[in-house]
N, CA, C and O atoms as a DFTB+ gen file, in Angstrom:
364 C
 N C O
     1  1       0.838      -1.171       0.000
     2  2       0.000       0.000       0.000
     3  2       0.890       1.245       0.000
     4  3       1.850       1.219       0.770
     5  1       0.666       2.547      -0.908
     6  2       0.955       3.430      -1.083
     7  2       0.399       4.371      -0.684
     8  3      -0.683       4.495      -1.258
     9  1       0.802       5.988       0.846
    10  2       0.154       6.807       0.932
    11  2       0.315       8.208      -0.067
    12  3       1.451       8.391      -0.503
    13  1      -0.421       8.902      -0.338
    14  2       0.012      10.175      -0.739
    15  2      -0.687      11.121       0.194
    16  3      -1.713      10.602       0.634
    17  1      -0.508      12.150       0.572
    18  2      -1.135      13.372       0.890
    19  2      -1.317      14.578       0.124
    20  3      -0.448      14.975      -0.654
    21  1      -2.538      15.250       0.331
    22  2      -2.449      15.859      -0.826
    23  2      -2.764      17.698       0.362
    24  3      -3.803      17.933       0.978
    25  1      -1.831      18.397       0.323
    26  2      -1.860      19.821       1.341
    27  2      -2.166      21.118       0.042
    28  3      -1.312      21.570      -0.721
    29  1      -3.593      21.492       0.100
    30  2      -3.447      22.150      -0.916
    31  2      -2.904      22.113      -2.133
    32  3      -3.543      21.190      -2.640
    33  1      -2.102      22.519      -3.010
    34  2      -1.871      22.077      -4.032
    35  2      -0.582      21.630      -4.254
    36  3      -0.030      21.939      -5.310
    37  1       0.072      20.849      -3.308
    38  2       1.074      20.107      -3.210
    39  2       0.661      18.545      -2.631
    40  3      -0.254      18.256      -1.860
    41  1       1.726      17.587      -3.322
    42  2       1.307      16.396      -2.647
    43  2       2.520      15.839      -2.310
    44  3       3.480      16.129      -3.023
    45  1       2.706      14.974      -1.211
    46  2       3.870      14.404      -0.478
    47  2       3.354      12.637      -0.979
    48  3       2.195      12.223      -0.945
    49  1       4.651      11.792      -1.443
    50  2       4.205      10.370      -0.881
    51  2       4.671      10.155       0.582
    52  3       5.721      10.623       1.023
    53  1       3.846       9.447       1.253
    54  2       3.822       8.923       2.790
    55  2       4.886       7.906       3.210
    56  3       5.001       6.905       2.503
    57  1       5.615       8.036       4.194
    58  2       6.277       6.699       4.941
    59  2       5.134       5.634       5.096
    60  3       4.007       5.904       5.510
    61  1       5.658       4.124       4.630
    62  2       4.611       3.350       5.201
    63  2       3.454       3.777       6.481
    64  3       3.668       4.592       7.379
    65  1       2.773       3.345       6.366
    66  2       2.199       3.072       8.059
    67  2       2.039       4.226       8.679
    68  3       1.921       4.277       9.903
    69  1       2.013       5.498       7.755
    70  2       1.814       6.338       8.794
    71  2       0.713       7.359       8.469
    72  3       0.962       8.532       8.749
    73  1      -0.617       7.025       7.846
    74  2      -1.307       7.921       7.436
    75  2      -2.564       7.913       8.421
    76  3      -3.589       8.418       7.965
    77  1      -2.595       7.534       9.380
    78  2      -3.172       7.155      10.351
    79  2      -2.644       8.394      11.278
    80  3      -3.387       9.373      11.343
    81  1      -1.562       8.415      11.910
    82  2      -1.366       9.364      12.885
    83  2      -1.171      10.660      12.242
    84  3      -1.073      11.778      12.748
    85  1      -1.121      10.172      10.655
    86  2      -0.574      11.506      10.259
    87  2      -2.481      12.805      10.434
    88  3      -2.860      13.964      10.602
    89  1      -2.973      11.346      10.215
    90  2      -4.739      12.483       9.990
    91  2      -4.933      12.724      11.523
    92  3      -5.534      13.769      11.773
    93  1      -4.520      11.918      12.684
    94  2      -5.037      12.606      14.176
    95  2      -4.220      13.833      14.267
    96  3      -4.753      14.682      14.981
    97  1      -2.869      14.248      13.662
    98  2      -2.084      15.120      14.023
    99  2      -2.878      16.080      13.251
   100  3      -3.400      17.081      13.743
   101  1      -2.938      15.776      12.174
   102  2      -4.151      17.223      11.207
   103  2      -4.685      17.622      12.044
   104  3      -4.400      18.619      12.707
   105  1      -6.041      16.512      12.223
   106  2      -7.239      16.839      13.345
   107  2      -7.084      17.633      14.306
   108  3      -7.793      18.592      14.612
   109  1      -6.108      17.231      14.824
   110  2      -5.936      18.033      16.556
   111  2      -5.130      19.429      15.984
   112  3      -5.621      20.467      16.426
   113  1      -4.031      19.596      15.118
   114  2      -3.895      20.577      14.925
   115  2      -5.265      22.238      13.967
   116  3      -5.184      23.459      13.830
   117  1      -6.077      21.360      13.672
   118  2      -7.042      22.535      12.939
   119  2      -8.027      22.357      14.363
   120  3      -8.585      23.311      14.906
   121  1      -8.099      21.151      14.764
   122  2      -8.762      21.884      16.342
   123  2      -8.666      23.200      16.664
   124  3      -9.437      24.159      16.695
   125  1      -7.391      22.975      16.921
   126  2      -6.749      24.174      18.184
   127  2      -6.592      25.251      17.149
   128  3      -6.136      26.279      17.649
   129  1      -6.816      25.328      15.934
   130  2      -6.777      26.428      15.578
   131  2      -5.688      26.966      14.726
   132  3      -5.456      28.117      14.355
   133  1      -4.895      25.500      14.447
   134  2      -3.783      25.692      13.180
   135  2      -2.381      25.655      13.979
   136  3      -2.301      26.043      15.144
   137  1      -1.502      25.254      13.393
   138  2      -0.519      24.716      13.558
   139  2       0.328      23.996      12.653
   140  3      -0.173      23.631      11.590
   141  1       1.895      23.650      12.970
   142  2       2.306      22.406      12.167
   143  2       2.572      21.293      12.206
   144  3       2.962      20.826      13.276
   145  1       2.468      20.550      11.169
   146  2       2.377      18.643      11.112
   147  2       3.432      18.590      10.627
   148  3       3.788      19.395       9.766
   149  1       4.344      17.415      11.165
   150  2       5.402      16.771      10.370
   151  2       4.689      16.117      10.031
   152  3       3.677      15.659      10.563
   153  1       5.274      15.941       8.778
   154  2       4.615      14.895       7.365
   155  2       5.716      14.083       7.099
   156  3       5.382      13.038       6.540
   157  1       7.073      14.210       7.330
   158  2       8.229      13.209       7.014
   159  2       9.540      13.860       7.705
   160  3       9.938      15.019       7.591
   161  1      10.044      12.914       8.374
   162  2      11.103      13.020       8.934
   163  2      12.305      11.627       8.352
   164  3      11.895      10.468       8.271
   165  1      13.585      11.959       8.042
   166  2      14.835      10.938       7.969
   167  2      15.995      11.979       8.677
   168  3      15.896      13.130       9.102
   169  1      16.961      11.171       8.609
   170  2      18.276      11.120       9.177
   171  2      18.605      12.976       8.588
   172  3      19.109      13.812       9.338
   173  1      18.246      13.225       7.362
   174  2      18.424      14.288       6.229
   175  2      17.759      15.605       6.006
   176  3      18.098      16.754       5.723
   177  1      16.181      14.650       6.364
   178  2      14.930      15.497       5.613
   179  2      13.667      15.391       6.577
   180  3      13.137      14.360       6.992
   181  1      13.283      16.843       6.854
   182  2      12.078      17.001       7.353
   183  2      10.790      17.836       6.793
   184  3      10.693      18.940       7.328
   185  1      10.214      17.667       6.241
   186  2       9.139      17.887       5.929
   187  2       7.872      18.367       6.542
   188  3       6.793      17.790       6.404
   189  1       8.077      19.546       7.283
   190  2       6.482      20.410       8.373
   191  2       5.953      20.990       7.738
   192  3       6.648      21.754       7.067
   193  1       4.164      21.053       7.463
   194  2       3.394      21.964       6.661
   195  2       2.651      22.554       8.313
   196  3       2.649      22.108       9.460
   197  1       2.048      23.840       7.591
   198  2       1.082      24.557       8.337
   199  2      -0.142      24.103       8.047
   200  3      -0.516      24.037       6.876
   201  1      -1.076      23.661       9.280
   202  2      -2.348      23.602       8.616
   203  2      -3.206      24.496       9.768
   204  3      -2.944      24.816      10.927
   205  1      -4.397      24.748       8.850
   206  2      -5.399      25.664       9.478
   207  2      -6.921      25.475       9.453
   208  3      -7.077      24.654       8.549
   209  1      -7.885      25.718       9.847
   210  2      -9.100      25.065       9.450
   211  2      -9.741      25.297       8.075
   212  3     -10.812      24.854       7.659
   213  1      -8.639      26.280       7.315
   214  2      -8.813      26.280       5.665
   215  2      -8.562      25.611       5.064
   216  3      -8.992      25.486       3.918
   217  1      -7.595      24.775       5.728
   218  2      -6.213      24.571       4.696
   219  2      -7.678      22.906       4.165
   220  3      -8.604      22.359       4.764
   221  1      -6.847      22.720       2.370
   222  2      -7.169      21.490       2.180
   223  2      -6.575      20.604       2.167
   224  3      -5.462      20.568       1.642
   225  1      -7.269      19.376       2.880
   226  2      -6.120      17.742       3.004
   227  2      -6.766      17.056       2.652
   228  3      -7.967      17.236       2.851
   229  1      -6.333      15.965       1.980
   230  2      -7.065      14.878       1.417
   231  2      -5.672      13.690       1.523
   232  3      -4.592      14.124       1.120
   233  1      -5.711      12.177       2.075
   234  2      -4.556      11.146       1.737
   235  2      -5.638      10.268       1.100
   236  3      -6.840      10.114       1.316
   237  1      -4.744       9.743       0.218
   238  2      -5.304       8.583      -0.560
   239  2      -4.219       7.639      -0.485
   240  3      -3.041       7.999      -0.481
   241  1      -4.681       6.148      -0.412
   242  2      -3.947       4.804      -0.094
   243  2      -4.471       3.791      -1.440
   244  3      -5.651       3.598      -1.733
   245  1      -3.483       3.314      -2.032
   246  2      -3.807       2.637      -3.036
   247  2      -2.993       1.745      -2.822
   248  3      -2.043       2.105      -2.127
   249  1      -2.988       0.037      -3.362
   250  2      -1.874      -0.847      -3.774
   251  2      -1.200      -0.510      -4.618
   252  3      -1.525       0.076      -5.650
   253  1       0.112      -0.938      -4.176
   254  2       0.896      -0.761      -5.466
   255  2       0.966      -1.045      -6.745
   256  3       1.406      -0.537      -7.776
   257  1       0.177      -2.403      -6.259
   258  2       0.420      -2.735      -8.139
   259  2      -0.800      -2.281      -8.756
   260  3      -1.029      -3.131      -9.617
   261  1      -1.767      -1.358      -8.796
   262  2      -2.808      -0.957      -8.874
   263  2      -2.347       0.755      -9.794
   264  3      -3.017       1.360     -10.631
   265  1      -0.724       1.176      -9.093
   266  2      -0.651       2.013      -9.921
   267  2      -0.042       2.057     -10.931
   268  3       0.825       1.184     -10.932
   269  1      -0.059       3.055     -12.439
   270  2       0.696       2.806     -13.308
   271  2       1.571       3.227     -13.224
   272  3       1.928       4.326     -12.798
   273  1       2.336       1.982     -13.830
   274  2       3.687       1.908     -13.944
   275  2       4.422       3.254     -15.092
   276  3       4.021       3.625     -16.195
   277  1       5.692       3.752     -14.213
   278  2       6.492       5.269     -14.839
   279  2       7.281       4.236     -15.432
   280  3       7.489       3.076     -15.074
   281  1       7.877       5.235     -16.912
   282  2       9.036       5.214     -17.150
   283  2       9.869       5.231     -16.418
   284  3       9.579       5.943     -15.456
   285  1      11.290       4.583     -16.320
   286  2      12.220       4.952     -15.722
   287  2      13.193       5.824     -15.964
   288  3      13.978       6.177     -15.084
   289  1      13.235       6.274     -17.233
   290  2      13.390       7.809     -18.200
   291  2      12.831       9.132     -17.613
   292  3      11.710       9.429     -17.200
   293  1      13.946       9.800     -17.713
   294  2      13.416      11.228     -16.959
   295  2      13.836      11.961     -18.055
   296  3      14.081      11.546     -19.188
   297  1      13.922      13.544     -17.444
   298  2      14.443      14.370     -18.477
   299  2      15.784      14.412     -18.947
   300  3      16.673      14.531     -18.103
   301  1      16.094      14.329     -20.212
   302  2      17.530      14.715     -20.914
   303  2      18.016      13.911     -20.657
   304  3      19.215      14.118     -20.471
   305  1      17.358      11.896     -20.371
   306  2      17.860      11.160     -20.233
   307  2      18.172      10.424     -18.653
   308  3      18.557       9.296     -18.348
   309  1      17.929      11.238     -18.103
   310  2      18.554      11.230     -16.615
   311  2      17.362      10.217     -15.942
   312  3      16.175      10.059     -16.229
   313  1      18.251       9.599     -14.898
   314  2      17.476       8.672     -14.131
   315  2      16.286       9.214     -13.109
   316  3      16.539       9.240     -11.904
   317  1      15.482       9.481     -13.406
   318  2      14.440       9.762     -12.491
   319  2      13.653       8.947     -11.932
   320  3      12.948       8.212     -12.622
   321  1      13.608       8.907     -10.264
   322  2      12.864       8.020      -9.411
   323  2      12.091       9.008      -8.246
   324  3      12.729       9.951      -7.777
   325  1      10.740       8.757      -7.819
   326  2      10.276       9.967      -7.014
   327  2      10.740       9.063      -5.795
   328  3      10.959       7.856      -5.908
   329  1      10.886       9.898      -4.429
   330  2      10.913       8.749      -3.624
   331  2       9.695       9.810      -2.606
   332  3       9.271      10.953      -2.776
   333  1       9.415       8.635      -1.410
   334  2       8.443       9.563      -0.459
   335  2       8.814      10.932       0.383
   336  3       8.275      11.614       1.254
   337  1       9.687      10.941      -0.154
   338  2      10.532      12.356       0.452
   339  2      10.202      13.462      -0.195
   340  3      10.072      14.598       0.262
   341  1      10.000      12.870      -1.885
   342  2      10.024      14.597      -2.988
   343  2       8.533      14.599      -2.985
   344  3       7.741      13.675      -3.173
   345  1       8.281      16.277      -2.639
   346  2       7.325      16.593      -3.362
   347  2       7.250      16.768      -4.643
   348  3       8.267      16.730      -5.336
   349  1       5.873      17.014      -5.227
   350  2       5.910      17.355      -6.733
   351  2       4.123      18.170      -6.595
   352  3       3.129      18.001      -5.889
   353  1       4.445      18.884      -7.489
   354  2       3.061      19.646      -7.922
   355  2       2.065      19.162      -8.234
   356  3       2.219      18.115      -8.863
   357  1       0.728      19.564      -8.018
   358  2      -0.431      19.065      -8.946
   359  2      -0.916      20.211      -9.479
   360  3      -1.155      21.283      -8.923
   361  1      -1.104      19.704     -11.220
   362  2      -1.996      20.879     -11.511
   363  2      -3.191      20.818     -11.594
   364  3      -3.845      21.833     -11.836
């Protein structure tokens, strides 16, 4: 299973297993009236958004093999792999 989050018009992929605490931490933070969520932490990289009782969130969980399969071709040749760390845009 694959999480994504989707924070307004950015989307993060999820660490396994964690889209569960990741929505009580939302919750309780637009409770109180806004605040920030870590969304990903490593050794490297941390990842905190602001949320507010505006803000929009949506995670979606899919199997993996359910999604389609990328090229492994990126631009100008180059190896491109997303990992759950990079964001990327939605338009």
């Amino acid at each position: 299973m694959q999480a994504m989050i989707r924070i307004d018009e950015r989307e993060y992929l999820l660490p396994p297993e964690r889209e569960e605490a990741i929505m009580d931490l939302i919750a309780s933070q637009v409770r109180a009236g806004g605040g920030f969520v870590e969304i990903v932490r490593t050794p490297d990289h941390v990842v905190n958004v602001l949320v507010s009782p505006g803000t929009n969130v949506s995670i979606e969980t899919r199997r993996v093999e359910d999604l389609p399969s990328a090229p492994d071709e990126g631009l100008e040749g180059q190896r491109w792999k997303h990992s759950w760390l990079d964001p990327f845009d939605v338009l």
